[in-house]
Phi, psi and omega in degrees: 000137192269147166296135160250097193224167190229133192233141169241143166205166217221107191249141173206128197169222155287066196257337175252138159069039183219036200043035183276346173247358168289294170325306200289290172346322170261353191284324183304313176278350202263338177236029175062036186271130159262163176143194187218162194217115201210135164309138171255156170293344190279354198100340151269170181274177177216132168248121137236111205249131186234155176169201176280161199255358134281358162267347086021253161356297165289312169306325201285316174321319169312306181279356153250041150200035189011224173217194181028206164333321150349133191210135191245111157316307214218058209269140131273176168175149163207164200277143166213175189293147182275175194229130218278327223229010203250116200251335175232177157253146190221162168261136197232000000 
């Protein structure tokens, strides 16, 4: 039985207004992940991403040093339940 797990994290630095959620979007789907990726008013992004949990895993690697122009400060994350009904990952 494959593992399913869902992580929210909270990236903070340069992060808007450099692609960094068109890049997270593709990095998710390219690792067969769901979830959503959306600007905070404070200036960081907040993601959440579900899937198998080394591919999980590999995002979160990812997402602390995002890409391009991008310059990541800062990540948190923590496991939340996963959500039953959710079929892509989007930009929100």
């Amino acid at each position: 039985m494959i593992d399913i797990i869902r992580v929210r994290m909270k990236i903070q630095g340069r992060v808007q207004g450099v692609f960094f959620r068109a890049n997270a979007r593709r990095e998710a789907r390219r690792l067969g992940l769901t979830g959503f990726v959306r600007n905070e008013q404070d200036g960081s992004v907040d993601i959440e991403v579900q899937g198998e949990e080394s591919s999980v895993q590999t995002f979160l690697a990812w997402a602390g040093h995002g890409s391009g122009a991008a310059r990541v400060d800062d990540l948190t994350h923590e496991a939340i339940p996963p959500v039953s009904d959710e079929v892509e990952f989007s930009i929100l």
